[in-house]
C-alpha positions in Angstrom: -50.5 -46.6 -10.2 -50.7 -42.9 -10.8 -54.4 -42.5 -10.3 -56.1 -41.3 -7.5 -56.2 -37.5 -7.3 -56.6 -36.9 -3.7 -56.0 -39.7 -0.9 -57.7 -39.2 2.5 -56.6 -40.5 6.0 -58.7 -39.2 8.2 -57.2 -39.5 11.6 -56.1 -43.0 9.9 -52.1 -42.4 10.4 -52.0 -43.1 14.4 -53.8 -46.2 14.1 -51.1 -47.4 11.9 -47.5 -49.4 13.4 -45.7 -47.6 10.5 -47.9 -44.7 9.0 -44.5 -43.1 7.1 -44.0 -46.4 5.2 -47.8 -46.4 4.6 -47.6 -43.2 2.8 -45.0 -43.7 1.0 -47.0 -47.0 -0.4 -49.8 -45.1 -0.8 -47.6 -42.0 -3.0 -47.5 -44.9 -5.8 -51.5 -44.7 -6.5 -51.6 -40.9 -6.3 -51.6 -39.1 -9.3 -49.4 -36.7 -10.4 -50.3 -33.3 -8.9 -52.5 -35.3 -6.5 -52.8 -34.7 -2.7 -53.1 -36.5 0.6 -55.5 -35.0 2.8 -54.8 -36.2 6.3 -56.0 -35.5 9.8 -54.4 -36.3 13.3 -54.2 -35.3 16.8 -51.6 -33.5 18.6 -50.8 -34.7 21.4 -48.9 -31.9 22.3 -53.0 -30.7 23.5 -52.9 -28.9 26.4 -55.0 -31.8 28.4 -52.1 -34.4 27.8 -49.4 -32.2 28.6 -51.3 -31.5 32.0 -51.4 -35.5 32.4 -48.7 -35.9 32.4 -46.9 -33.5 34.9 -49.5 -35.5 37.0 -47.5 -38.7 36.3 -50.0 -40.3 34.3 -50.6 -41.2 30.7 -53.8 -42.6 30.6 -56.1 -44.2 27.6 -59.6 -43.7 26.7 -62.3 -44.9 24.5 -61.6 -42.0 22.1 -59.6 -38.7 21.3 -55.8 -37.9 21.7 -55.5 -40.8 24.2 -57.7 -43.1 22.2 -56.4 -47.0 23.4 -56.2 -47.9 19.8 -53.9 -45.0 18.4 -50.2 -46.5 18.3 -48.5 -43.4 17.3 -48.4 -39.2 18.8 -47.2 -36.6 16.7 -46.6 -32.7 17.5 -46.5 -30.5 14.7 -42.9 -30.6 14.3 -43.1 -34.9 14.2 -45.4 -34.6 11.3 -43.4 -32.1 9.1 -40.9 -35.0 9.7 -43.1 -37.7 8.6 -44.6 -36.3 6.2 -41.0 -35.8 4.5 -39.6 -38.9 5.4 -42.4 -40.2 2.9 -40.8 -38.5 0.0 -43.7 -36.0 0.0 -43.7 -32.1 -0.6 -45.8 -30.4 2.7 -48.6 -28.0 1.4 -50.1 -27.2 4.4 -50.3 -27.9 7.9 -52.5 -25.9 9.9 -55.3 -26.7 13.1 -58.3 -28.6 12.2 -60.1 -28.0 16.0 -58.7 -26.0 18.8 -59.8 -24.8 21.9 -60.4 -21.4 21.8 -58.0 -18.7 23.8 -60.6 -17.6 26.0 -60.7 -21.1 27.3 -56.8 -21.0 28.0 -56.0 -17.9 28.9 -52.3 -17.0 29.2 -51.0 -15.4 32.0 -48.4 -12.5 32.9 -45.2 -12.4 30.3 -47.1 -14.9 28.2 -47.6 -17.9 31.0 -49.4 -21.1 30.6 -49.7 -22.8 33.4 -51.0 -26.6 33.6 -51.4 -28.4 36.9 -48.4 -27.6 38.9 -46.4 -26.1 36.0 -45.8 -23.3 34.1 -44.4 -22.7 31.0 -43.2 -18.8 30.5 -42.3 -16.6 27.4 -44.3 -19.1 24.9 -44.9 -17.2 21.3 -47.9 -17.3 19.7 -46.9 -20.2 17.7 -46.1 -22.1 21.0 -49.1 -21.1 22.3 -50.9 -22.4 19.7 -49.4 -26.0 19.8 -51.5 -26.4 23.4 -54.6 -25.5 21.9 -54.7 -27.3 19.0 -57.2 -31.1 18.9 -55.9 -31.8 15.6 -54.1 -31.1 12.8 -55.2 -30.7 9.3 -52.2 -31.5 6.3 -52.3 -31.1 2.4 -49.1 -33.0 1.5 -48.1 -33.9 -2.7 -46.2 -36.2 -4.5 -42.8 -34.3 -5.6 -43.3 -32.6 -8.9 -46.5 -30.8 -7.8 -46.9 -26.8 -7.9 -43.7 -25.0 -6.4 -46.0 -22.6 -5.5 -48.9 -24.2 -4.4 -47.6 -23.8 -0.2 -47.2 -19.8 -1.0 -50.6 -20.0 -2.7 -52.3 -21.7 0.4 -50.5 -19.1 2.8 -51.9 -16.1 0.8 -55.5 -17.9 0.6 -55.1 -17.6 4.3 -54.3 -14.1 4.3 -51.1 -14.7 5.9 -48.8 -12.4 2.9 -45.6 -11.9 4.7 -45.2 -16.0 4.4 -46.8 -16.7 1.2 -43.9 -13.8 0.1 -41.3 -15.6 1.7 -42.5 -19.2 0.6 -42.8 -17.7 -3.4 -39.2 -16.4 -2.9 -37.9 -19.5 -1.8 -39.5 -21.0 -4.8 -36.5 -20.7 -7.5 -38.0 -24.0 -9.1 -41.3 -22.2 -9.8 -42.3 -20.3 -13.4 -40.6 -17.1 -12.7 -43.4 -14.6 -13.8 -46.0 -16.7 -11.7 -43.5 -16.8 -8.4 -42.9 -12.7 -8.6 -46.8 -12.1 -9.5 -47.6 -14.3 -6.3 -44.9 -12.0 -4.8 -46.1 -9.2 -6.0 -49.5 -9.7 -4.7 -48.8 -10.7 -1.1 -46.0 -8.0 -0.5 -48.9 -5.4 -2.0 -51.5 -6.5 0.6 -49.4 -5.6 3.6 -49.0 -2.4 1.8 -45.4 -1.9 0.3 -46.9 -0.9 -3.0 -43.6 0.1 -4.6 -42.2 -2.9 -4.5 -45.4 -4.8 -5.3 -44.8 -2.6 -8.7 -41.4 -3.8 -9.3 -41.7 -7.1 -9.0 -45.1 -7.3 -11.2 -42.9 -5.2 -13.7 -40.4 -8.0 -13.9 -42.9 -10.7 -13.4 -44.4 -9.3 -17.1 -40.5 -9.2 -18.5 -40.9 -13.1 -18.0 -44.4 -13.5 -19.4 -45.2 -10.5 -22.0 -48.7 -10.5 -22.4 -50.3 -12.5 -19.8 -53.4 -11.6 -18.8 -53.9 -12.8 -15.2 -50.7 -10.9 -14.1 -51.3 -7.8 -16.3 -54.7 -7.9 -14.3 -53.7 -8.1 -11.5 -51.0 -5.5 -12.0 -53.7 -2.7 -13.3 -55.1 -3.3 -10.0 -52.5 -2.4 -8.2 -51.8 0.5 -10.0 -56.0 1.4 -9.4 -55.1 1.2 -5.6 -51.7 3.5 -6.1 -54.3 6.2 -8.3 -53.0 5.5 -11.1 -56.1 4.9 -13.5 -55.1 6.5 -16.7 -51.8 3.9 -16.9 -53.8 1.0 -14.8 -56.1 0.6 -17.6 -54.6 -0.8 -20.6 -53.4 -3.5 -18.5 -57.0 -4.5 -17.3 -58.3 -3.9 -20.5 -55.9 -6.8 -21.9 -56.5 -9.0 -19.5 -60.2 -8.6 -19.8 -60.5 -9.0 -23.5 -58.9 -12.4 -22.8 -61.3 -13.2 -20.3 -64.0 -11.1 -18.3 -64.3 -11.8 -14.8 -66.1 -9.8 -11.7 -62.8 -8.4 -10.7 -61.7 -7.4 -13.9 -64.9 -5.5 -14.8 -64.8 -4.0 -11.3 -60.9 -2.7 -11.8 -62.0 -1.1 -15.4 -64.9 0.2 -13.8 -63.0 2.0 -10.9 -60.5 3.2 -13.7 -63.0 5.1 -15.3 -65.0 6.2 -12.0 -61.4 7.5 -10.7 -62.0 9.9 -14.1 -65.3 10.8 -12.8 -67.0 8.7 -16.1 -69.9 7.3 -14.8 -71.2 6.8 -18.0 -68.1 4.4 -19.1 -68.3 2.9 -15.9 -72.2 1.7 -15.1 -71.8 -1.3 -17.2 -69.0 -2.8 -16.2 -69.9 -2.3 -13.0 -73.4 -3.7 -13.7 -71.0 -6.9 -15.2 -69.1 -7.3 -12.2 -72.1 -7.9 -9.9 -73.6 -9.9 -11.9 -70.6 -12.2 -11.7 -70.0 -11.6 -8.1 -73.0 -10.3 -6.6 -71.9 -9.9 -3.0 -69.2 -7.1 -3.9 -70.3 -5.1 -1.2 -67.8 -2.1 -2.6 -68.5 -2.9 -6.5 -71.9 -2.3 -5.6 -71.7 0.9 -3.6 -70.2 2.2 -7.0 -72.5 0.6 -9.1 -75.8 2.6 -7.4 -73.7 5.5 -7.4 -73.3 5.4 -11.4 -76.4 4.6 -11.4 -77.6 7.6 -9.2 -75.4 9.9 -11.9 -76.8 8.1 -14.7 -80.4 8.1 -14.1 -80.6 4.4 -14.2 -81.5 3.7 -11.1 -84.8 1.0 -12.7 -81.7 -0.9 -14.0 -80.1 -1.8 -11.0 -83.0 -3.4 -9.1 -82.4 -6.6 -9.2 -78.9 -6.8 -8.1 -79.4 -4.3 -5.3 -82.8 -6.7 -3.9 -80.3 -10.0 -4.5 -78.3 -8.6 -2.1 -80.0 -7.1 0.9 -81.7 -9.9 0.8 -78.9 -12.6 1.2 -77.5 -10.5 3.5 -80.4 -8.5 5.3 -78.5 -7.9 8.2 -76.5 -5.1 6.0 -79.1 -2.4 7.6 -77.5 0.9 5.0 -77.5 -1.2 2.4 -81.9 -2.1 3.1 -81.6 1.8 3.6 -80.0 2.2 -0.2 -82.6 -0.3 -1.3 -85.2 1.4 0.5 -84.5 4.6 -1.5 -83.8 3.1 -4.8 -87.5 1.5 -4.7 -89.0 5.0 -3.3 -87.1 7.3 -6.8 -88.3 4.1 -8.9 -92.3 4.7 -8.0 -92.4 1.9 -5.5 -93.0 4.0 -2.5 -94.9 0.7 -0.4 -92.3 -2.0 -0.7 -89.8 0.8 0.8 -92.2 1.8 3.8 -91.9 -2.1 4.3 -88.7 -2.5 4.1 -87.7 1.1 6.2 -90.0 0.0 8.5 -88.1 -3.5 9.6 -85.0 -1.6 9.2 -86.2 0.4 12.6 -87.4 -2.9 14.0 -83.3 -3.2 14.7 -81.9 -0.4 14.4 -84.6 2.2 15.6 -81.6 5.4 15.9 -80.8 5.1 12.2 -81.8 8.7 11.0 -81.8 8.4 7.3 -83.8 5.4 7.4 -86.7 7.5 9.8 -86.2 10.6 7.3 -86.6 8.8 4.9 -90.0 6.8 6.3 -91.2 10.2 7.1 -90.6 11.6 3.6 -92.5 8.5 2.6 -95.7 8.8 4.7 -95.8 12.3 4.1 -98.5 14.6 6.4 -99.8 11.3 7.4 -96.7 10.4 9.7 -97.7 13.7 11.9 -101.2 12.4 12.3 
């Protein structure tokens, strides 16, 4: 009993002649804070649907209309089951779909299948047709308030996680108006974002992840001066890429480069595909004269991501001021192999071969 962090049913559940009561048989051996991890068709899939205003409903040897599945579920049917079995939903969101371009809708947001169409369908009606199969994260009661609001910002989708962490009055109150904080900030309301992360450190005096995350907030509202005692807290209690990166930019936003080049030399060294992080970091290092120092995490990343051409061009001209004038002809030179219009790159190269180019 109480043992198994994660259970998984992989497209298990249909198979089943009573796959609620199997979960909640199964809920016993999950630990606390553990998670089912189940997948299942839909056979709300636009092929069935078209089936059956044929007048059929025909098996096969496998998918939606697999002969050995003895339960369907839409979307809605799951949420049902999945609290019917005494379990707090997560997440529920498409594990395969066809893509949009392969069912188009038509005028005033159509679908038409076979010799019927359905008309004004929302996007989350839409979607339903599309989708293969289904992908849930379902706990036993007990488990993180916050953990469906957490999901929903993970998937970029702020306006629900803020609305899940409000609805979340059992939660820790700092952590569920941080959480609200930070989703309402990202679709821009920065003012409120303020207040609540104002409130959220009335709760919790002191604690570092939100008083981080609040100092970067007030970084993106220019507010440096003020924004950096809170990420100096939180970084004191434990350095990470984005902390180094706010304190950085709070002492760039001064126009201190000299303050800044380490911690931005920290941060991508922690995180070294910060694409903006290290944009700052060459130019402190431009204003600093220490452009030697930032070699090697400039050439880790052009070369996990070579495809990122001004970037190869930064490289390119870091290597040139550092004495190593060949390796940047090389690296200018396959630059213009795909992008042969860029004109610093072929200023640059010119600059390079000098009167030789002309000849």
């Amino acid at each position: 009993d109480n043992y198994f962090d994660c259970i998984i049913c992989g497209d298990v559940l249909e198979h089943l002649v009573d796959p609620t009561e199997a979960l909640r048989k199964l809920s016993r051996i999950l630990a606390p804070g553990g998670v089912f991890i189940i997948s299942i068709p839909n056979v709300r899939f636009f092929t069935v649907v078209h089936m059956l205003v044929h007048g059929r409903w025909k098996y096969e040897d496998s998918g939606i209309m697999d002969r050995t599945h003895l339960r369907f579920f839409t979307k809605v049917e799951l949420q049902e089951m999945i609290e019917a079995a005494g379990l707090d939903l997560v997440r529920l969101e498409p594990l395969s779909m066809m893509p949009a371009d392969r069912l188009p809708l038509g005028p005033n947001r159509t679908l038409t299948l076979g010799r019927m169409t359905i008309s004004d369908l929302t996007e989350e009606e839409y979607e339903g047709f599309r989708v293969f199969q289904y992908l849930i994260e379902a706990a036993k009661p007990g488990a993180d308030p916050l953990a469906r609001a957490q999901a929903a910002f993970d998937d970029k989708q702020y306006e629900k996680a803020y609305t899940l962490a409000e609805k979340a009055r059992n939660a820790h109150a700092a952590n569920r108006l941080a959480l609200m904080g930070k989703a309402i900030a990202h679709v821009g309301r920065l003012d409120e974002a303020e207040s609540l992360y104002r409130k959220a450190l009335d709760a919790a005096p002191g604690d570092p992840a939100i008083q981080g995350d609040f100092g970067l907030l007030l970084i993106a509202m220019n507010r440096a001066h003020e924004a950096r005692a809170h990420i100096e807290a939180a970084y004191k209690a434990g350095p990470t890429a984005k902390l180094a990166g706010g304190l950085a930019l709070s002492w760039i936003a001064e126009g201190n480069h000299a303050e800044a080049f380490p911690l931005l030399k920290e941060s991508v060294e922690l995180q070294f595909d910060n694409e903006q992080i290290l944009r700052h970091l060459i130019e402190a290092a431009h204003a600093e004269g220490k452009l030697r120092d930032i070699e090697g995490p400039v050439r880790r990343f052009v070369e996990f991501y070579p495809g990122n051409l001004d970037m190869v061009y930064n490289f390119a001209s870091i290597l040139r001021t550092i004495g190593r004038p060949d390796e940047a002809r090389d690296r200018l030179e396959t630059l213009l192999m795909f992008s042969p219009d860029h004109d610093k790159a072929q200023a640059l190269l010119a600059d390079i071969l000098g009167p030789a180019a002309s000849e």
